[in-house]
C-alpha positions in Angstrom: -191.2 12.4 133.7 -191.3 16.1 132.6 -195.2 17.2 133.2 -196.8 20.8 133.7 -198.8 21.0 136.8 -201.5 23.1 137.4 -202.4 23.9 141.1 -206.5 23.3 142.1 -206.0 25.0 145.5 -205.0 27.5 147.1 -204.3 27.6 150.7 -207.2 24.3 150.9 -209.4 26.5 148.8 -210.5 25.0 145.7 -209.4 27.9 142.6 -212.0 29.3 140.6 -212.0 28.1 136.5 -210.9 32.1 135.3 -208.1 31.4 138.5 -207.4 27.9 136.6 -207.2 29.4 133.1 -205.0 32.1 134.3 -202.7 29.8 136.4 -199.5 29.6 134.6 -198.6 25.6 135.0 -195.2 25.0 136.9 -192.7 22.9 134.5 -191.0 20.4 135.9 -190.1 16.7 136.2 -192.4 14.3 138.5 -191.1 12.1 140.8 -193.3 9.7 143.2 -191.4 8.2 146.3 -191.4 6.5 149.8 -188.8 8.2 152.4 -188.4 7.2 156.0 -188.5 10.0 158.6 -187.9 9.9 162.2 -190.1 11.5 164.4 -190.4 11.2 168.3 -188.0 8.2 168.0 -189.7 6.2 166.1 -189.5 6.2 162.2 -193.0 6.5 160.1 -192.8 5.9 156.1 -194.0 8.7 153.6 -194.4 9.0 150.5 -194.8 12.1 149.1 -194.8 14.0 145.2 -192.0 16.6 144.0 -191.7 18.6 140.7 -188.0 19.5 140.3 -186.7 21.5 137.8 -185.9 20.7 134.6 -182.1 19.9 134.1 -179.7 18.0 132.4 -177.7 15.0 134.2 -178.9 13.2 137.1 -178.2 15.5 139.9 -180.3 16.6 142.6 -182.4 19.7 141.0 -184.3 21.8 143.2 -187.7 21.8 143.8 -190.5 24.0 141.7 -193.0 23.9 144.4 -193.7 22.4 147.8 -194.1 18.3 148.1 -197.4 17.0 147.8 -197.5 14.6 150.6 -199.3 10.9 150.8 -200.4 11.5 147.0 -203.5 9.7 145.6 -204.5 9.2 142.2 -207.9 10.8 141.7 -208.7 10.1 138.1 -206.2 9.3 135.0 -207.4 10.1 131.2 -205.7 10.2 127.8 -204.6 14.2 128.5 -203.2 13.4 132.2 -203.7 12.4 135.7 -204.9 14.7 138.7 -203.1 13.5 142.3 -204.3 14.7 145.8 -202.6 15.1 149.0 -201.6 17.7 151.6 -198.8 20.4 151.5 -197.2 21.2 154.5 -196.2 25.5 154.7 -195.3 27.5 158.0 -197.8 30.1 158.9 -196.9 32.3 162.1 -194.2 30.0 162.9 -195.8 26.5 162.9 -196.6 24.6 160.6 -200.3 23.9 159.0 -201.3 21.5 156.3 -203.2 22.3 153.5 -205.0 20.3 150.6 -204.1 20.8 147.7 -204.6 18.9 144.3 -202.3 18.8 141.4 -203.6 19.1 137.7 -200.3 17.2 136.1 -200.4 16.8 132.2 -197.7 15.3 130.1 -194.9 18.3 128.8 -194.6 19.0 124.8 -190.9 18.7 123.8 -190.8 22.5 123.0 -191.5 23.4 126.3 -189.2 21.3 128.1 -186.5 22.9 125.3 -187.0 26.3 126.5 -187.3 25.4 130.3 -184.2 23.5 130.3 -182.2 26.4 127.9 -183.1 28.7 130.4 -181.1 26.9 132.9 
């Protein structure tokens, strides 16, 4: 579903409201899925949140942002939906999770025009 997200952390740290309002949302399409990975042997499930580009077709786009991993509805309203999780980044060579919440809000058909023309 193509959705604007707006990022509520940074590096764990919740963003400020003149931070928020100056955020420029990422533009993307949402998708929420399961994916098995192997680790140590033995496989673990995961489910995790990705915002890939805007495209036409059905191919693999890229990603807009890191995955927001083992997402969780927080609170759903008329003018969207906010999920939490943990993103996963490499600091110093190793890696370090973070939390980070996503502000994610239905796209308005000009936008998604313009994102996808840019392509």
């Amino acid at each position: 579903m193509p959705v604007q997200v707006k990022l509520l952390r940074d590096n764990g740290r919740k963003v400020t409201r003149s931070e928020l309002d100056a955020a420029t949302p990422l533009i993307g399409r949402l998708r929420i899925h399961d994916t098995w990975r192997d680790r140590g042997g033995k496989r673990h499930y995961l489910r995790m949140a990705e915002l890939h580009a805007l495209g036409i077709g059905s191919g693999n786009l890229p990603c807009v942002h890191k995955p927001l991993f083992e997402p969780v509805l927080v609170s759903l309203d008329s003018d969207g939906f906010i999920l939490s999780g943990h993103e996963i980044d490499v600091i110093d060579g190793k890696a370090v999770q973070f939390v980070q919440v996503w502000l994610v809000q239905p796209e308005i058909a000009e936008s998604i025009q313009s994102a996808t023309s840019i392509l």
